[in-house]
mmJSON file of the N, C-alpha and C atoms, coordinates in Angstrom:
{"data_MODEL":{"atom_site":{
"group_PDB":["ATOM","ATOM","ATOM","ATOM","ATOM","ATOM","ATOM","ATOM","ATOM","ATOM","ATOM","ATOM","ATOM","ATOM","ATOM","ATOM","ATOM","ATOM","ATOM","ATOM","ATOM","ATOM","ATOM","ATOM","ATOM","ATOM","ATOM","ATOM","ATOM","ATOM","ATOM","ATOM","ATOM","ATOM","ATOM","ATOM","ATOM","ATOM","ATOM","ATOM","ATOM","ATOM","ATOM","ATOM","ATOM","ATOM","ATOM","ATOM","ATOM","ATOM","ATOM","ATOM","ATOM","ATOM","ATOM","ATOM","ATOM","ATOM","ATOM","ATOM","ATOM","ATOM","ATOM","ATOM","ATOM","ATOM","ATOM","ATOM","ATOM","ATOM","ATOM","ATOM","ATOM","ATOM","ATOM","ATOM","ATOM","ATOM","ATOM","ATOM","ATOM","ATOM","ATOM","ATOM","ATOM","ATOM","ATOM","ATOM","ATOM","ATOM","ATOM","ATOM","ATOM","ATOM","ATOM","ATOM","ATOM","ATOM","ATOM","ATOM","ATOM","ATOM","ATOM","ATOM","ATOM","ATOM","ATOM","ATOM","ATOM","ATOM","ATOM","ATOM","ATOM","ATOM","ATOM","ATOM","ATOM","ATOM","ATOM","ATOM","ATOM","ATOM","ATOM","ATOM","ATOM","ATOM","ATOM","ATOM","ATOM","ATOM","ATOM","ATOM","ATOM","ATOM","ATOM","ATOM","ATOM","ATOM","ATOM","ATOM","ATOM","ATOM","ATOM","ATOM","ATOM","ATOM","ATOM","ATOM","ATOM","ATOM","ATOM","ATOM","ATOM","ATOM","ATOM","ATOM","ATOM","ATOM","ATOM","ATOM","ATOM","ATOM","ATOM","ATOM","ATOM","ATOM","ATOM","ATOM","ATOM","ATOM","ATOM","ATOM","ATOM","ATOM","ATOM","ATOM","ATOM","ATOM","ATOM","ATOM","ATOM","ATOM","ATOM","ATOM","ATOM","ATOM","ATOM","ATOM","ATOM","ATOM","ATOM","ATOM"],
"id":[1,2,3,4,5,6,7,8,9,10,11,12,13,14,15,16,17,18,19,20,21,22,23,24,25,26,27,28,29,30,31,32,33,34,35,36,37,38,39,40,41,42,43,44,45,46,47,48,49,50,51,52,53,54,55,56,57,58,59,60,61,62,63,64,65,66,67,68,69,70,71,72,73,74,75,76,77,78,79,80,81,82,83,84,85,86,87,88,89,90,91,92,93,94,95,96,97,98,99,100,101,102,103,104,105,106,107,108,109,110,111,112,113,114,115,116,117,118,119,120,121,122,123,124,125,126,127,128,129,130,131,132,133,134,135,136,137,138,139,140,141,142,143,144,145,146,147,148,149,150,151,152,153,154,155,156,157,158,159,160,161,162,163,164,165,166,167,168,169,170,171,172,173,174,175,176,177,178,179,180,181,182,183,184,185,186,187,188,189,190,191,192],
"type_symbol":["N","C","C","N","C","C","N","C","C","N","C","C","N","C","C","N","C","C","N","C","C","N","C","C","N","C","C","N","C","C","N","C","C","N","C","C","N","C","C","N","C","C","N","C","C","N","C","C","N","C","C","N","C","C","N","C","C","N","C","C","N","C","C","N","C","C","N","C","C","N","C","C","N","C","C","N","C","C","N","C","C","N","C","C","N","C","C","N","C","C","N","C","C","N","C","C","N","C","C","N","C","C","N","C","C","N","C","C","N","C","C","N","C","C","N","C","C","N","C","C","N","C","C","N","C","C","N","C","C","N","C","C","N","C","C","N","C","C","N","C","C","N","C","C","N","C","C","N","C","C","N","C","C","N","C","C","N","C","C","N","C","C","N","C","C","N","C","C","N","C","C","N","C","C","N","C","C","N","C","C","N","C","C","N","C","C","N","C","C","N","C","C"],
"label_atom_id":["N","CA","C","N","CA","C","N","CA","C","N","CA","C","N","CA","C","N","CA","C","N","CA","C","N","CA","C","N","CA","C","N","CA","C","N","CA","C","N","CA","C","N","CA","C","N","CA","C","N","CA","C","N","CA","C","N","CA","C","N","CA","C","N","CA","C","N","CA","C","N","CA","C","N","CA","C","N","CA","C","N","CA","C","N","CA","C","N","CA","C","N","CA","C","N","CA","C","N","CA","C","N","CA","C","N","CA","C","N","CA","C","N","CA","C","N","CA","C","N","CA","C","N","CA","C","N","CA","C","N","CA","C","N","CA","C","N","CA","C","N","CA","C","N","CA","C","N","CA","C","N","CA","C","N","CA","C","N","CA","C","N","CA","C","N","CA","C","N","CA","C","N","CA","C","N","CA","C","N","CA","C","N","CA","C","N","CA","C","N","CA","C","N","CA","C","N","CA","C","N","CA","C","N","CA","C","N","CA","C","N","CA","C","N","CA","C","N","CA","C","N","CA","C"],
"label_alt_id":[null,null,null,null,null,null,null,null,null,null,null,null,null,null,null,null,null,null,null,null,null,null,null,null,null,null,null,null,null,null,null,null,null,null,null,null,null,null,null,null,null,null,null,null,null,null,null,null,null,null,null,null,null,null,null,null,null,null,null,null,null,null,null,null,null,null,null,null,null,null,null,null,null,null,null,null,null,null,null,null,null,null,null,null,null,null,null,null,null,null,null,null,null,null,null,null,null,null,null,null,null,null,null,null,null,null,null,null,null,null,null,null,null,null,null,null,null,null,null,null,null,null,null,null,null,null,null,null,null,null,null,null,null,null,null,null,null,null,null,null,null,null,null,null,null,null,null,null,null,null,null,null,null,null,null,null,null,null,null,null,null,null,null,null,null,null,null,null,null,null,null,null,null,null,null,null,null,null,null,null,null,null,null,null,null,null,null,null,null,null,null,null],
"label_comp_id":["UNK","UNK","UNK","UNK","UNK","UNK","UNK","UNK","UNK","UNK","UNK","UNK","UNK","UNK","UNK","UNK","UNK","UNK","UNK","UNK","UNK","UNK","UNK","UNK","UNK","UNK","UNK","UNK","UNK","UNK","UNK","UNK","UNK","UNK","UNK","UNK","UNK","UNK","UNK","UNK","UNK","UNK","UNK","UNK","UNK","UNK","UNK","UNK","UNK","UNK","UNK","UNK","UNK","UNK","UNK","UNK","UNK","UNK","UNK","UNK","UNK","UNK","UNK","UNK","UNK","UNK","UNK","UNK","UNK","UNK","UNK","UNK","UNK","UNK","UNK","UNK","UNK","UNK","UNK","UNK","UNK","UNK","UNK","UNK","UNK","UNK","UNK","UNK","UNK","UNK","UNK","UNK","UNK","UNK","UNK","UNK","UNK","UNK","UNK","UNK","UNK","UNK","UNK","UNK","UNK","UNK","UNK","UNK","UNK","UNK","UNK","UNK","UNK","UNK","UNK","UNK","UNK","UNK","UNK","UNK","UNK","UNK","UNK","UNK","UNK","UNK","UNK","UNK","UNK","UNK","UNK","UNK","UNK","UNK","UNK","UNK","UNK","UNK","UNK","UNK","UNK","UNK","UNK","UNK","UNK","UNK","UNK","UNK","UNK","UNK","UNK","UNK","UNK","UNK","UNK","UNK","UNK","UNK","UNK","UNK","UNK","UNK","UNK","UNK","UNK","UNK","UNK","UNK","UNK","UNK","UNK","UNK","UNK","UNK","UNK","UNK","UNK","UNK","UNK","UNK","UNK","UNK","UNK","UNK","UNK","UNK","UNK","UNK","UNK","UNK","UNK","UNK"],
"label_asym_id":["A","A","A","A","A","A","A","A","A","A","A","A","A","A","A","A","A","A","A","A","A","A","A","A","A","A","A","A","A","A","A","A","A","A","A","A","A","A","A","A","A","A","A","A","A","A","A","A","A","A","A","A","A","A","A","A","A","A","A","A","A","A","A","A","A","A","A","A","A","A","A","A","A","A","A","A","A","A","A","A","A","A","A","A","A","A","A","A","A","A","A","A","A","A","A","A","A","A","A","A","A","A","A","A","A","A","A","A","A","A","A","A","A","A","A","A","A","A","A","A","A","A","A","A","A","A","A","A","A","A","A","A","A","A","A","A","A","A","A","A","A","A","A","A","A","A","A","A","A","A","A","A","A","A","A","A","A","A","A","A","A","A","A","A","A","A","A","A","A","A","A","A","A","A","A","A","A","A","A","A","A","A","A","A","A","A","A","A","A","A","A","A"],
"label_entity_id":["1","1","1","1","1","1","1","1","1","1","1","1","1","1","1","1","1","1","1","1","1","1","1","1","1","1","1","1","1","1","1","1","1","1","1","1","1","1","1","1","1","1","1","1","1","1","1","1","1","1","1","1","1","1","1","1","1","1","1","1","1","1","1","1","1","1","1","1","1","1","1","1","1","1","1","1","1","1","1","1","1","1","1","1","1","1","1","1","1","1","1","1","1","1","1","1","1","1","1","1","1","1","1","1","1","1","1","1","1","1","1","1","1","1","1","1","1","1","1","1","1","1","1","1","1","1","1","1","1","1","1","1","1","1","1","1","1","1","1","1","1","1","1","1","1","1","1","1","1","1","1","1","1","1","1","1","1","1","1","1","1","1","1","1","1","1","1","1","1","1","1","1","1","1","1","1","1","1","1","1","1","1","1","1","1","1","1","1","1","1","1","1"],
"label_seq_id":[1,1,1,2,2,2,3,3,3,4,4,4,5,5,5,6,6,6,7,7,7,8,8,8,9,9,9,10,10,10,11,11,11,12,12,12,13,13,13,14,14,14,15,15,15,16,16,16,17,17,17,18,18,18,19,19,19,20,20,20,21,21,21,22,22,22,23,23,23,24,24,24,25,25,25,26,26,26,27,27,27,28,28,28,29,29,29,30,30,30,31,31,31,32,32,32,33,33,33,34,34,34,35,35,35,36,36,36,37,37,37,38,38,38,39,39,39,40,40,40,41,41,41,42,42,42,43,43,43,44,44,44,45,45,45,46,46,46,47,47,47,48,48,48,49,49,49,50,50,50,51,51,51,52,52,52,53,53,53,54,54,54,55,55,55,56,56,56,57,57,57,58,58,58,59,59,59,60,60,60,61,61,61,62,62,62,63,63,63,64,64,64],
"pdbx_PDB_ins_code":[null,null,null,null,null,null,null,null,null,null,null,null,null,null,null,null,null,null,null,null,null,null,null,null,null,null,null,null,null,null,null,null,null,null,null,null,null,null,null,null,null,null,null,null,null,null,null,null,null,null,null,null,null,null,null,null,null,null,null,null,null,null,null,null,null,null,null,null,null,null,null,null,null,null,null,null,null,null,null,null,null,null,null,null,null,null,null,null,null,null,null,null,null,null,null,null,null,null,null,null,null,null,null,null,null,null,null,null,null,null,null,null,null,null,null,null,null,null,null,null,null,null,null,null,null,null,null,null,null,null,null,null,null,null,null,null,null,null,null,null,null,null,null,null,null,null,null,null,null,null,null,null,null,null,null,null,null,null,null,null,null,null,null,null,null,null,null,null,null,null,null,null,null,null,null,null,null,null,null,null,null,null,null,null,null,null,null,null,null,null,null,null],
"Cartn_x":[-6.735,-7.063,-7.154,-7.468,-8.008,-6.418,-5.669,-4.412,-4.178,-3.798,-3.122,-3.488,-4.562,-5.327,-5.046,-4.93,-4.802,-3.274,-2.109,-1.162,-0.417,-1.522,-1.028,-1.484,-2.623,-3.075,-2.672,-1.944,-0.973,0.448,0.671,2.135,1.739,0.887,0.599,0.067,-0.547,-1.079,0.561,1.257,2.72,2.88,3.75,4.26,4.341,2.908,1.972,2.517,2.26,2.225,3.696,5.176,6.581,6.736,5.739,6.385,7.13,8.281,8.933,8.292,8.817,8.607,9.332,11.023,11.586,10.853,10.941,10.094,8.617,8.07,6.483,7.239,7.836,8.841,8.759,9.517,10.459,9.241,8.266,7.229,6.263,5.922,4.893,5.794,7.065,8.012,7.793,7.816,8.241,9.55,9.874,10.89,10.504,11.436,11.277,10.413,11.052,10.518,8.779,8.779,7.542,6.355,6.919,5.823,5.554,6.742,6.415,5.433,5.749,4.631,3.241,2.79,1.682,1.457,2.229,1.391,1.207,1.878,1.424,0.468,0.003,-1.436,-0.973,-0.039,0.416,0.705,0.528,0.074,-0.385,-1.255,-2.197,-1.421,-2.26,-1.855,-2.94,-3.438,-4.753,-3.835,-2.593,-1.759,-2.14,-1.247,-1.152,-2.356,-3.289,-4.687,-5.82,-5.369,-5.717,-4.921,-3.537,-2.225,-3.028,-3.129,-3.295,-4.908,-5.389,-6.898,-7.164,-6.347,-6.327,-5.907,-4.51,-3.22,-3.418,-3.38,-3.185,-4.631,-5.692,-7.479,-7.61,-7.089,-7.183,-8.9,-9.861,-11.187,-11.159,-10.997,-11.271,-12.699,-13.636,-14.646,-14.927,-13.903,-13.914,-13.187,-13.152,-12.515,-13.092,-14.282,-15.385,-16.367],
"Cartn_y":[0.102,-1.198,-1.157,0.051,-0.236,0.268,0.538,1.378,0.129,-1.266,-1.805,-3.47,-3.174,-4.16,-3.494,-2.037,-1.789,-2.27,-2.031,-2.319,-4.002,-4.689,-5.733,-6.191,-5.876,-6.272,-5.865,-4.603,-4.202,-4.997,-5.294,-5.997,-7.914,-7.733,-9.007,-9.558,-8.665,-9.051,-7.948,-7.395,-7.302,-8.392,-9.262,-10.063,-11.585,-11.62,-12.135,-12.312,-10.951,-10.724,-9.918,-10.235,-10.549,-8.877,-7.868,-6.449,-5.878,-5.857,-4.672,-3.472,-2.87,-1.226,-0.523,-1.032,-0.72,-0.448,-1.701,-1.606,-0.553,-0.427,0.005,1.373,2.038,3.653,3.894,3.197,3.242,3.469,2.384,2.433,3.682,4.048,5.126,6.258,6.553,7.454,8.572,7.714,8.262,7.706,8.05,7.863,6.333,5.722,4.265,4.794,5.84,6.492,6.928,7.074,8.022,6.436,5.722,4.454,3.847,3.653,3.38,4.171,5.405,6.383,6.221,5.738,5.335,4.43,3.076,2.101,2.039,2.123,2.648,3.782,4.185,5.082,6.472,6.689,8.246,9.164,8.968,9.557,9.435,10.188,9.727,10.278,9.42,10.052,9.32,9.95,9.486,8.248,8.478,7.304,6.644,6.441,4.902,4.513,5.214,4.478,3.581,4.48,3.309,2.572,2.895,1.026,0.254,0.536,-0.575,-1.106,-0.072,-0.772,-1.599,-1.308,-1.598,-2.889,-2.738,-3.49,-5.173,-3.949,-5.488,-5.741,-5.136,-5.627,-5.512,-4.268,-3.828,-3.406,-3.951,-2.996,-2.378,-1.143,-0.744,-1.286,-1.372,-1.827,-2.604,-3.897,-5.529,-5.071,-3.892,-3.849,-2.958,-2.575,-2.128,-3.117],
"Cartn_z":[14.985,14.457,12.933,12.601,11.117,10.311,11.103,10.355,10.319,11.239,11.17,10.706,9.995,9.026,8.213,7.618,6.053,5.772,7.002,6.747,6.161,7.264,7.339,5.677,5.37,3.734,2.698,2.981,1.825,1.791,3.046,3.034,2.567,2.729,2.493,1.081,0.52,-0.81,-2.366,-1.703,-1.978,-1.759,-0.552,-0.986,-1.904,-1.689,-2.945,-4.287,-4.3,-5.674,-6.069,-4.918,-5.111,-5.378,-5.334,-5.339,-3.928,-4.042,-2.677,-2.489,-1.264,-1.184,-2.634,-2.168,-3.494,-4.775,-5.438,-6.669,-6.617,-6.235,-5.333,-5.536,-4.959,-5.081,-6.456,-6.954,-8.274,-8.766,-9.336,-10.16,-9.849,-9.151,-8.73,-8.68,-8.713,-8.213,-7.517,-6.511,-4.596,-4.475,-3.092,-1.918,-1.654,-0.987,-0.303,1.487,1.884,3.002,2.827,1.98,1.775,1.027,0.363,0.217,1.812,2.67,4.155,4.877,4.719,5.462,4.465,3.5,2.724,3.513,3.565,3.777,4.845,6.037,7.198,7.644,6.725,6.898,7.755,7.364,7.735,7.287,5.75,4.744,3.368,2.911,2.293,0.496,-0.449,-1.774,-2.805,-3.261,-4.584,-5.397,-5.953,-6.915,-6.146,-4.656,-4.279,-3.858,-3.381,-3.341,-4.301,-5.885,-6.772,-6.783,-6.925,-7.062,-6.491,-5.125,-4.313,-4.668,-4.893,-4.976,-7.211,-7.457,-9.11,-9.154,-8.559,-8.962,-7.88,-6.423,-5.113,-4.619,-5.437,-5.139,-4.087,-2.774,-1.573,-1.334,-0.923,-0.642,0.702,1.369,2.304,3.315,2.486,3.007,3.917,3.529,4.516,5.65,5.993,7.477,8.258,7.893,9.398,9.441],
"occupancy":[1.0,1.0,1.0,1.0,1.0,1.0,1.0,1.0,1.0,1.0,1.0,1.0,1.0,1.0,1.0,1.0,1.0,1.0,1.0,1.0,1.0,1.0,1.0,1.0,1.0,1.0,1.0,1.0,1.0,1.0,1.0,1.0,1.0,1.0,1.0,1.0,1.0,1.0,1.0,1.0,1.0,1.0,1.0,1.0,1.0,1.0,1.0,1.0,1.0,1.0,1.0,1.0,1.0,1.0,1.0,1.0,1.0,1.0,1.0,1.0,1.0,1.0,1.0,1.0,1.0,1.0,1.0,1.0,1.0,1.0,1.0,1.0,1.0,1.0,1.0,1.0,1.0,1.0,1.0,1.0,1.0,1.0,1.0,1.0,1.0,1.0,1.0,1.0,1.0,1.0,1.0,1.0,1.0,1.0,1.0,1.0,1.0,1.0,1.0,1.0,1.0,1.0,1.0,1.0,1.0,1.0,1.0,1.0,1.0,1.0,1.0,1.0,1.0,1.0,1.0,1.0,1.0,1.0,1.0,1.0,1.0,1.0,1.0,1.0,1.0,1.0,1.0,1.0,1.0,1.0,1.0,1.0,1.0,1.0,1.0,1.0,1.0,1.0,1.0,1.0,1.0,1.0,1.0,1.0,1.0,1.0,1.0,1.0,1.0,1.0,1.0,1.0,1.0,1.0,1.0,1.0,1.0,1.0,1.0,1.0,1.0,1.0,1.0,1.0,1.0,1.0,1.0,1.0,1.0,1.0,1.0,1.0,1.0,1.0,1.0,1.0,1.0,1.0,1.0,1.0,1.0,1.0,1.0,1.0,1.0,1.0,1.0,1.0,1.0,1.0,1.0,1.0],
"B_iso_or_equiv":[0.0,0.0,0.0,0.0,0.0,0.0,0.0,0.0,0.0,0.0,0.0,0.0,0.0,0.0,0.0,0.0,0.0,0.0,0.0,0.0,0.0,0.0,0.0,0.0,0.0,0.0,0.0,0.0,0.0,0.0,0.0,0.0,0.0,0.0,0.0,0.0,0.0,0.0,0.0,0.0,0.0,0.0,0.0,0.0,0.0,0.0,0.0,0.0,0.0,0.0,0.0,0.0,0.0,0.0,0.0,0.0,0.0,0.0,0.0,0.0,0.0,0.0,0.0,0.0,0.0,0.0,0.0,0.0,0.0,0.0,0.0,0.0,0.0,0.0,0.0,0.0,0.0,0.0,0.0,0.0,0.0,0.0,0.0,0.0,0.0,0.0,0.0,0.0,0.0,0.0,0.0,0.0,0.0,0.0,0.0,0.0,0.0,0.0,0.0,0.0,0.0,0.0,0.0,0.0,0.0,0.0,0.0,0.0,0.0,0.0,0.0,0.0,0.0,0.0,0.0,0.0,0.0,0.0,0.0,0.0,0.0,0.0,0.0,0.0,0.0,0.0,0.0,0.0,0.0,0.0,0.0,0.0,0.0,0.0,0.0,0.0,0.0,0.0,0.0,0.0,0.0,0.0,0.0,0.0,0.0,0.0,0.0,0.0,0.0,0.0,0.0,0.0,0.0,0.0,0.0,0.0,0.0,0.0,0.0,0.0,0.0,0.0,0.0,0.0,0.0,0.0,0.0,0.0,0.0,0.0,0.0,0.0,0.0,0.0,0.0,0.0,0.0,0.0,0.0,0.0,0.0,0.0,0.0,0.0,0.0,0.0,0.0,0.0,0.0,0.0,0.0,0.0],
"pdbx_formal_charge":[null,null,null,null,null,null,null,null,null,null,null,null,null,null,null,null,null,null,null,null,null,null,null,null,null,null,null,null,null,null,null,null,null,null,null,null,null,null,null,null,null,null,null,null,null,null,null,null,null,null,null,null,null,null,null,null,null,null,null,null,null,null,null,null,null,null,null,null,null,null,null,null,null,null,null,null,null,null,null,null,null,null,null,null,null,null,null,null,null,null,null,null,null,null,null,null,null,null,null,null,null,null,null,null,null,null,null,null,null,null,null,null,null,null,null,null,null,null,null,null,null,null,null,null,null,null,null,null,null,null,null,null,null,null,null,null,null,null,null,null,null,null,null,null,null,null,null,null,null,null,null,null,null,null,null,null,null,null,null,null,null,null,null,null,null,null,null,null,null,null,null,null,null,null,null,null,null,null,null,null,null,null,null,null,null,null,null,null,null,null,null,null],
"auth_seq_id":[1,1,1,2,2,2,3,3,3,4,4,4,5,5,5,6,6,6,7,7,7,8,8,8,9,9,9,10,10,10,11,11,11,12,12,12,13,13,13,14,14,14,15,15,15,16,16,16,17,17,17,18,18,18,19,19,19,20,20,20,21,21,21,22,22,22,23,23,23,24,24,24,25,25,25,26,26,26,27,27,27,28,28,28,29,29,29,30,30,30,31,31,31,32,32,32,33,33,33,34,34,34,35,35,35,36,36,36,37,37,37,38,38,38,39,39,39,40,40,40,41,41,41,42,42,42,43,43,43,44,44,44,45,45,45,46,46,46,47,47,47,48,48,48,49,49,49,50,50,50,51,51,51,52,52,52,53,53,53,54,54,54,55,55,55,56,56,56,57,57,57,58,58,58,59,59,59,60,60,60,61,61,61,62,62,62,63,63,63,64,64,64],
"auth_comp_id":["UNK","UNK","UNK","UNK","UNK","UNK","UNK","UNK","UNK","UNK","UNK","UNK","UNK","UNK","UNK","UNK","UNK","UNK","UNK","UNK","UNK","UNK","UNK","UNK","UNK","UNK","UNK","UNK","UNK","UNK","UNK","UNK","UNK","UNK","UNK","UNK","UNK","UNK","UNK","UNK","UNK","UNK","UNK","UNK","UNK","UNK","UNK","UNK","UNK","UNK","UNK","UNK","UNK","UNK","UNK","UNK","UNK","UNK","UNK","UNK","UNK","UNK","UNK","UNK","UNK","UNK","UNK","UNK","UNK","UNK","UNK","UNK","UNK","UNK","UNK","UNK","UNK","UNK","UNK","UNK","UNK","UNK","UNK","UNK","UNK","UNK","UNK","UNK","UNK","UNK","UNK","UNK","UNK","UNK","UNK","UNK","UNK","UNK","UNK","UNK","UNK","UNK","UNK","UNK","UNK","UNK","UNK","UNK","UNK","UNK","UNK","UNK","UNK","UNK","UNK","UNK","UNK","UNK","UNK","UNK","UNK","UNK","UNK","UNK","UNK","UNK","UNK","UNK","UNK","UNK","UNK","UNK","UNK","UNK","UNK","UNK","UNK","UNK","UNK","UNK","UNK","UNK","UNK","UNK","UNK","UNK","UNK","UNK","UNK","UNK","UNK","UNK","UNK","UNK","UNK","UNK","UNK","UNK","UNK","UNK","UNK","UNK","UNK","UNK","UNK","UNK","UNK","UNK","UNK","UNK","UNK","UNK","UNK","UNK","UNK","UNK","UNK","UNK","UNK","UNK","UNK","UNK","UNK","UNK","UNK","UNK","UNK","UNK","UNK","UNK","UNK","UNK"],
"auth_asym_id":["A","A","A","A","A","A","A","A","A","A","A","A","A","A","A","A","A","A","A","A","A","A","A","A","A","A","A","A","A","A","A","A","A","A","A","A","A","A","A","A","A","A","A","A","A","A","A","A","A","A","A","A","A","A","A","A","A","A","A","A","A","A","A","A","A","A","A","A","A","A","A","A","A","A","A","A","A","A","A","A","A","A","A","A","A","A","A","A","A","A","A","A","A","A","A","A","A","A","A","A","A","A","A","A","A","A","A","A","A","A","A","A","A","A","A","A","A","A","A","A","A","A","A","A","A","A","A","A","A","A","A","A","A","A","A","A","A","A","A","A","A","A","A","A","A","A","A","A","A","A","A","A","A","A","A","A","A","A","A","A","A","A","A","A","A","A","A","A","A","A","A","A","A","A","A","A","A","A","A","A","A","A","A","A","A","A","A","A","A","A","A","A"],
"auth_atom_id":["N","CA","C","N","CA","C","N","CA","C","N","CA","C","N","CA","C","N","CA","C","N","CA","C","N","CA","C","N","CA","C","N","CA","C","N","CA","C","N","CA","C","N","CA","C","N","CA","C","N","CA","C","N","CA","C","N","CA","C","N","CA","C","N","CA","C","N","CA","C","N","CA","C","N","CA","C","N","CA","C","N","CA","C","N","CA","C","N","CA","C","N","CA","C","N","CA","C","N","CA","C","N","CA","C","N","CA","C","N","CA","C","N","CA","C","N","CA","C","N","CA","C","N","CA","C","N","CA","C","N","CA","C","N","CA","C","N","CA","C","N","CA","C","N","CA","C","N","CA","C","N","CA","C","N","CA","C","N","CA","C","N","CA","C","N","CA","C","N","CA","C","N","CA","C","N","CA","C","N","CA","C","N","CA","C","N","CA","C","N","CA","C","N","CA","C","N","CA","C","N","CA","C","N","CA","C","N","CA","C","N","CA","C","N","CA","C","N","CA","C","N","CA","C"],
"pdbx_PDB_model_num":[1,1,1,1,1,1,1,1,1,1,1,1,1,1,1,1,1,1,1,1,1,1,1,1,1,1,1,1,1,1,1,1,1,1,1,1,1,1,1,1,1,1,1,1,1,1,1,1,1,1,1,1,1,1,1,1,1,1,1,1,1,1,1,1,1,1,1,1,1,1,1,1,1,1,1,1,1,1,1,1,1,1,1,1,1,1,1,1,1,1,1,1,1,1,1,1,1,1,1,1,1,1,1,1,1,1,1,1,1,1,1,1,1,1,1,1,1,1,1,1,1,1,1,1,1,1,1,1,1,1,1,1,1,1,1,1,1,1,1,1,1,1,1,1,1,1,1,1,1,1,1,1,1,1,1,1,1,1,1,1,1,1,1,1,1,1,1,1,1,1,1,1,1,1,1,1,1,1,1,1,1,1,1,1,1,1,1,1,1,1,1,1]
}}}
């Protein structure tokens, strides 16, 4: 449940705010494969955890 609330809020506050996976790769420079396995919570990385918490105002918190 909680993988798939972090997912759905990352894909959602992206498209928001008009960033792709693409772009999201490029800028952080990863793989397009490897931002998927991030946001799908199957693997983990300190960068994209601030992006997302800096950039797309993700709080882990609001979801227990």
């Amino acid at each position: 449940m909680f993988l798939k609330k972090r997912r759905y809020s990352i894909k959602g506050a992206m498209l928001a705010k008009r960033i792709t996976q693409k772009k999201l790769a490029q800028k952080l420079g990863f793989s397009f494969a490897y931002i998927s396995r991030l946001i799908n919570g199957t693997r983990y990385n300190r960068t994209f955890e601030q992006y997302i918490a800096s950039e797309l105002n993700i709080d882990y918190r609001r979801f227990h």
